[in-house]
C-alpha positions in Angstrom: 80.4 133.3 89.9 77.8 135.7 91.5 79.3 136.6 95.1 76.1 138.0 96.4 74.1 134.5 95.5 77.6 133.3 97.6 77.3 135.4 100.6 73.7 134.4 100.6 73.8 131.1 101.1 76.5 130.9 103.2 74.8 133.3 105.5 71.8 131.1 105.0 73.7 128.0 106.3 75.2 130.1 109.0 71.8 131.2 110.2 70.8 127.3 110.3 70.4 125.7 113.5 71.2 122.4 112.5 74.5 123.3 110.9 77.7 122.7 112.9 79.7 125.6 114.7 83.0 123.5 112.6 80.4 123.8 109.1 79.9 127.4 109.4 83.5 127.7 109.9 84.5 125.4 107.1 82.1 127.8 105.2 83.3 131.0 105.7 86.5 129.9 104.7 85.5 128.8 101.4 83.4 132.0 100.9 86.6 133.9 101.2 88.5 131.5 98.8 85.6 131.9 96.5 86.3 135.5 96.5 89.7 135.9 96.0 88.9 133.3 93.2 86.3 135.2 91.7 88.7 138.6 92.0 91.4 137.4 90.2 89.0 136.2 87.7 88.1 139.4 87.2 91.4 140.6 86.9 92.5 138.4 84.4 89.7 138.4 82.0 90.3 142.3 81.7 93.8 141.5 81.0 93.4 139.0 78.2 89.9 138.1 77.0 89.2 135.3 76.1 87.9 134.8 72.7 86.7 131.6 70.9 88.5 131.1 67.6 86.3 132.2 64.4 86.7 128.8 62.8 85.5 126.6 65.2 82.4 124.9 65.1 82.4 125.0 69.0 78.8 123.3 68.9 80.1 120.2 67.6 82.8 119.8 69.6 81.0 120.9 73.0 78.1 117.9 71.6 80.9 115.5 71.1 81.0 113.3 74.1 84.6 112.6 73.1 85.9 115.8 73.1 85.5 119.1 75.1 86.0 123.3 73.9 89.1 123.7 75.9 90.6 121.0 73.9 90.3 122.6 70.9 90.9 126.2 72.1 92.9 126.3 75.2 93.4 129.1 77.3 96.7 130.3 76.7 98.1 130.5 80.9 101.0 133.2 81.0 103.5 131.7 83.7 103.4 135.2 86.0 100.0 135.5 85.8 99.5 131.8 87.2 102.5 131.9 89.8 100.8 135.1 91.1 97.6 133.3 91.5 98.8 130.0 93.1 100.8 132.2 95.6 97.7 134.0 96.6 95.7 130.8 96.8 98.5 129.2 99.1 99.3 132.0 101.4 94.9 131.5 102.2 95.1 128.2 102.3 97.7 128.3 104.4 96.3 130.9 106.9 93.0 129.5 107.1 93.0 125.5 106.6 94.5 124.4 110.0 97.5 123.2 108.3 100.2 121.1 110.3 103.4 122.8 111.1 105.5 121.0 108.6 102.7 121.5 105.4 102.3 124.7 106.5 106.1 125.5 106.3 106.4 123.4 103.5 103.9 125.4 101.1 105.1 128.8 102.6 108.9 127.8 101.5 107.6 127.1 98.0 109.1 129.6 95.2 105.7 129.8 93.2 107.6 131.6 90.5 110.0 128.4 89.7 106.8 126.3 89.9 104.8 127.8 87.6 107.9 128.6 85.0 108.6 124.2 84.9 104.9 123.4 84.7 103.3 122.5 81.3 100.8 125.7 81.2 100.0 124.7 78.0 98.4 121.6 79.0 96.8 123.4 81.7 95.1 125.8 79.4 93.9 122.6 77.2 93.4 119.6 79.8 93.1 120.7 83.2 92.3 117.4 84.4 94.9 116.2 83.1 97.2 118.7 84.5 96.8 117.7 87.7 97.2 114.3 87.1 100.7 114.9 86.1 101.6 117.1 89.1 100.5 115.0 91.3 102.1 112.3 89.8 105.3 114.1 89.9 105.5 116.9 91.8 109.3 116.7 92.4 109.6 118.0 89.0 108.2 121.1 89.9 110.0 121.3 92.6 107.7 120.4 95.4 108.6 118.7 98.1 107.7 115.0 99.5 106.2 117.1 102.9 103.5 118.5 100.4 100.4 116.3 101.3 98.8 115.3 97.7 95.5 116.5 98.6 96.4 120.0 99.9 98.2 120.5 96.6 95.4 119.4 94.5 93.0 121.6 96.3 95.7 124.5 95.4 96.3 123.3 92.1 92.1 123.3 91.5 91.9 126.4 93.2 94.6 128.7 91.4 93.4 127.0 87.6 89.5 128.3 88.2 90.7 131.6 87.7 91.9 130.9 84.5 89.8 129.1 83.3 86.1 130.4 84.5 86.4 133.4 82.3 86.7 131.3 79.2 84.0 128.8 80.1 81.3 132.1 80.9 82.3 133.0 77.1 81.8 129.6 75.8 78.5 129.3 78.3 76.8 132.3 76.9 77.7 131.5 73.1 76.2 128.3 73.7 72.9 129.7 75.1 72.6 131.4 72.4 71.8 128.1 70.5 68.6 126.4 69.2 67.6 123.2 70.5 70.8 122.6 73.0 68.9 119.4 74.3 68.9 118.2 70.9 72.0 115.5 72.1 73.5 112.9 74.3 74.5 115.3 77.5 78.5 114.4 78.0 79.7 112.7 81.2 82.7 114.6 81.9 82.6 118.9 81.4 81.9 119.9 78.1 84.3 123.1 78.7 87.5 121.9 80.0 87.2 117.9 80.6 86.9 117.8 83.6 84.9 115.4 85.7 82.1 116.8 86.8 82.0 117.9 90.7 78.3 117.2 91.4 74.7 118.0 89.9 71.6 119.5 91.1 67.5 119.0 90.0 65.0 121.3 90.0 62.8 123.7 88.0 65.5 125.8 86.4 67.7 122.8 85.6 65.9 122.0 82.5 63.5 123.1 80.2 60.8 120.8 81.4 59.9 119.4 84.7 62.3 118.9 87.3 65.9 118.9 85.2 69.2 117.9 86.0 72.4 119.4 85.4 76.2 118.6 86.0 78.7 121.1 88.0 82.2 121.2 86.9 84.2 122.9 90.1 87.0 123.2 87.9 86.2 125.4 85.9 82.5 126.6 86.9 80.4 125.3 84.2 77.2 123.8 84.9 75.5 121.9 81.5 72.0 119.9 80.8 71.8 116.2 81.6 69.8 113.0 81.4 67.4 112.8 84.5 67.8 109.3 84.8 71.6 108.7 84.2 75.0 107.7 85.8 77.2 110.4 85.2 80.3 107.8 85.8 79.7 105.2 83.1 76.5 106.7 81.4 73.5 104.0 82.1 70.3 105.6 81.9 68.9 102.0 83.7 66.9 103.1 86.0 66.9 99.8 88.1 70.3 100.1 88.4 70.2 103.8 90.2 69.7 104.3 93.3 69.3 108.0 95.6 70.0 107.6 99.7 69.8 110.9 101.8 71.0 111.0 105.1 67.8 111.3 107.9 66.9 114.8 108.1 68.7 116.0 104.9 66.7 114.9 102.1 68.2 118.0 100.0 71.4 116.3 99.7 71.5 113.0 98.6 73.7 110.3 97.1 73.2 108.6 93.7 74.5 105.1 93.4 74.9 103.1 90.3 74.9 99.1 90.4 76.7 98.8 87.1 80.2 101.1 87.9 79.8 101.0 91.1 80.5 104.9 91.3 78.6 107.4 93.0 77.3 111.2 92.7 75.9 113.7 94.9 72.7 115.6 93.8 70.9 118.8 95.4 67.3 118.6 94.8 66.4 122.3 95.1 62.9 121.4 96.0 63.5 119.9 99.6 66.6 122.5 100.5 65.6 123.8 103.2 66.7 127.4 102.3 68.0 129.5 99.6 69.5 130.4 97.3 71.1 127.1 95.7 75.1 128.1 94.5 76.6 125.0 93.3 80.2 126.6 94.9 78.4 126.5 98.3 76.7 123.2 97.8 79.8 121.4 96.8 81.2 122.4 100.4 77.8 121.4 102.1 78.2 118.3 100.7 81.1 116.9 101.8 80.1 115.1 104.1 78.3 113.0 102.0 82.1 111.6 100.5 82.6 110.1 103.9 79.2 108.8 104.1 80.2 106.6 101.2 83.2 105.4 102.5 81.6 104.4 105.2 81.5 100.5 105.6 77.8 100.5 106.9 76.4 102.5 104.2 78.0 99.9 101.9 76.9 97.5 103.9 73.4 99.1 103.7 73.5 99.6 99.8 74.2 95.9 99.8 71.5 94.7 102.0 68.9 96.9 99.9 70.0 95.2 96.8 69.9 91.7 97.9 66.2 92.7 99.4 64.8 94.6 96.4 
């Protein structure tokens, strides 16, 4: 993660007159959770490199639409090392988000050390999607309480694993660049690296290697990969009747792809038609945010509807 690209762009919103006194806000905290992020990161790949195993054919399995690296060599998650993060991640959170009284004194009470020492690390380090399924399954058996809201811990679960993980996915990233032909294959749905769904993508000239690309952002972890132009990322139709891109008026940066057969959704930046610089997925993920409620919106269903029935 490159903080000065961060600051950047943040400073670039913050400097637009159309965004929001509550956006820039929302921002800036996000900027600072991206740095302690990108610190510890820092901190931990000095501490224990990561190194991919000298027998695996990584290629293969980072082709394999079935299967991702992290899968095949985890990141091995030392219990102290991740309680340490997810406390620093919390005590932000919890200083910065607006929390309630009783989340608030809820996460604060937590013993991050007894957390971390009952969670499967192990699955964390191989499946991190899957990871946080099972907390939030279950977090009782980690011992968090019911006054926990689910999404406040998943944003500190997310948050504390990126750490963790990013430094593996830049080794596996720049291996992988170092690859003939890597468009040579069907582009996975979900993150190559560590499984993970991916968060959002982007188009433009330094997507692809022709023509205005695409590529997929995995938050999780940080990796960003090649993809099909014309594709859901959900189910993996490359119909091109059945996609669909709606902006809201006056944003046409930002924009929402719809797909008629899974009825699931993604949102794009097309780099073009942002109206400033530079694009950082990190930063566009928080822009874009808005766009979620957009699609839960009944009248833009109601509108994606209509259009159909018309076109």
């Amino acid at each position: 993660m490159d903080l000065d690209r961060v600051r950047a762009s943040v400073s670039a919103y913050e400097h637009d007159p159309d965004v929001t006194t509550a956006d820039v806000a929302r921002l800036r905290f996000f900027e600072g959770l991206l740095e302690l992020q990108q610190g510890r990161a820092e901190e931990l790949a000095r501490k224990a490199p990561y190194e991919l195993p000298a027998g695996l054919d990584f290629v293969s399995v980072y082709r394999d639409p079935r299967q991702f690296v992290l899968g095949s060599a985890p990141v091995r998650i030392d219990a102290a090392d991740f309680a340490q993060t997810l406390a620093s991640v919390a005590r932000y959170v919890t200083a910065g988000a607006g929390l309630g009284e009783q989340a608030a004194h809820a996460i604060a009470s937590l013993d991050w050390d007894a957390v971390a020492a009952r969670a499967d690390l192990a699955l964390a380090g191989a499946d991190p999607a899957a990871f946080v399924e099972a907390v939030l399954g279950a977090p009782e058996k980690l011992g968090i309480p019911a006054e926990v809201p689910g999404g406040l811990l998943g944003t500190i679960l997310v948050s504390a694993l990126r750490p963790h993980l990013q430094p593996a996915a830049e080794v596996i990233a720049a291996a992988y660049s170092k690859v003939e032909d890597p468009h040579g294959y069907s582009a996975p749905l979900d993150c190559p690296v560590c499984g993970s769904p991916a968060t959002a993508s982007w188009v433009g000239d330094a997507a692809g290697t022709s023509g205005r690309g695409r590529k997929q952002y995995c938050a999780t972890c940080g990796t960003q990969w090649d993809f099909d132009r014309i594709r859901c990322d959900n189910c993996g139709t490359h119909n091109e009747g059945h996609l669909h891109y709606h902006s809201v008026e006056g944003d046409p940066g930002h924009r929402i792809l719809t797909c008629d057969e899974c009825g699931g959704y993604e949102r794009v930046v097309f780099q073009e038609d942002l109206r400033h610089g530079p694009l950082v997925m990190e930063v566009e993920d928080v822009v874009m945010a808005n766009l979620d409620q957009v699609v839960r919106d009944p009248r833009f269903k109601a509108s994606v509807t209509t259009a159909k029935a018309t076109a």
